[in-house]
C-alpha positions, 0 to 999 in steps of 0.5 A: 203382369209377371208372366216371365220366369225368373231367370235362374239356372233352371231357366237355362236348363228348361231353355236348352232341353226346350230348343234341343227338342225344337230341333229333334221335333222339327226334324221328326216332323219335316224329314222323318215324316217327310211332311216337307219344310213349307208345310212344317213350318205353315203347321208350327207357325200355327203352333205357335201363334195358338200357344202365343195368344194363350200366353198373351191372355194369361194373367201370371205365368203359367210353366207348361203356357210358356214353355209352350210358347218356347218350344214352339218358337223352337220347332217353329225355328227349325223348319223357317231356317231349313225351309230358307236355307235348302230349299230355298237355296240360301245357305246357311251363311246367308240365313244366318245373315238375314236373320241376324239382321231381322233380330238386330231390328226387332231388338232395335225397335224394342229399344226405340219403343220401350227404352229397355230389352230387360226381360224383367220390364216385360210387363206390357202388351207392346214389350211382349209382342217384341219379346216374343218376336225376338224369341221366334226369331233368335231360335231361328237363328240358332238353328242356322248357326248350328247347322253351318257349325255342324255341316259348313265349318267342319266341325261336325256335331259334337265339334260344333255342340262344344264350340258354343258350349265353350262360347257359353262357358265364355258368357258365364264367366262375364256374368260373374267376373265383369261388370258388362251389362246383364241384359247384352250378356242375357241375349247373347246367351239365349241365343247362344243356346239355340245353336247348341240346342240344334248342333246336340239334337244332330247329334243325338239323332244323327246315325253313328256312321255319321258321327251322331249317336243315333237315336233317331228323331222320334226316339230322340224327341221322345226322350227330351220331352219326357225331360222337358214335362218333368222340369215344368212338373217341378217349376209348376210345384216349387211355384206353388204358395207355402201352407200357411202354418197354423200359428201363423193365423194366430 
């Protein structure tokens, strides 16, 4: 069962734009809309696990079916940490803390269950389940960390969407210039993504006068989901098997 895409930088890409528009799209539905974050997230949970048991009976990967899942982890994610950190009063320190501590045990089981956190081991039911876990749970994560980059530390949006933005430059030059292990790098860089997802989508939505460059969230989400179906259009087609030439049949 390859049903993971291959991790190349149009992954990262699709990644970025898919959590960015996590966030703007949780922020349209919760705020916005006004919907509230309990319900938000009770109706994204949903969201997810109806895209996740369609990725879990595909036979191959399918784009749209998994960026599906991604994007709803993302939303999902936005809403669960909101919900934790305002109005249930934890802070976005003490989220962020949580959740670390919630991933580091999905990762951990992971280990103790399949002896591996590559991503291209993904090839069972049981590995699956924990990577799709540790997905939801990293996009979570991220949300909380962009936001207390954004709000908490000071930095603002664009300060905060730079600082993680750096920190990835960071990853990437490891990658490439250090024999450090592929699949620690490969972790810290998607969840590194998450937060620059949310601390850019604050920026995109987030009124001038509040140092945002204020396209709101619909126009926002609007915008980025137009992207996001153009990158999966073109992931669908480049997927697409070569016509067999006519003396290659001879």
């Amino acid at each position: 069962m390859k049903k993971i895409p291959e991790v190349t930088l149009l992954f990262w890409i699709m990644k970025i734009c898919a959590t960015t528009l996590g966030e703007t799209a949780g922020d349209q539905l919760a705020q916005t809309m006004k919907v509230g974050y309990a319900v938000s997230s009770l109706i994204l949970i949903g969201f997810f696990l109806a895209t996740l048991a369609g990725q879990l009976a595909a036979r191959r990967y399918i784009p749209a079916l998994y960026w599906a899942v991604i994007l709803a982890t993302s939303t999902a994610g936005t809403t669960m940490s909101d919900y934790m950190d305002r109005t249930l009063g934890l802070g976005y320190a003490t989220g962020s803390a949580i959740l670390v501590a919630i991933l580091l045990t999905i990762l951990g089981l992971w280990w103790l269950s399949e002896k591996s956190l590559s991503v291209t081991d993904v090839q069972s039911r049981k590995a699956e389940l924990f990577y799709w876990a540790a997905i939801l749970f990293s996009n979570t994560l991220g949300t909380a960390l962009g936001d207390f980059l954004a709000d908490d530390s000071g930095l603002g949006f664009g300060g905060g969407a730079l600082l993680i933005g750096g920190a990835l430059a960071v990853v990437v030059g490891l990658y490439y210039f250090t024999s450090l292990s592929r699949v620690l790098l490969f972790w810290v860089a998607f969840v590194l993504t998450r937060p620059f997802g949310a601390t850019f989508g604050d920026l995109l939505t987030k009124p001038v006068e509040k140092n945002g460059l204020g396209f709101g969230t619909q126009g926002s989400s609007l915008i980025l989901l137009g992207l996001l179906v153009a990158l999966v259009v073109y992931d669908s087609v480049r997927k697409r098997p070569a016509a067999v030439r006519p003396e290659t049949m001879m």
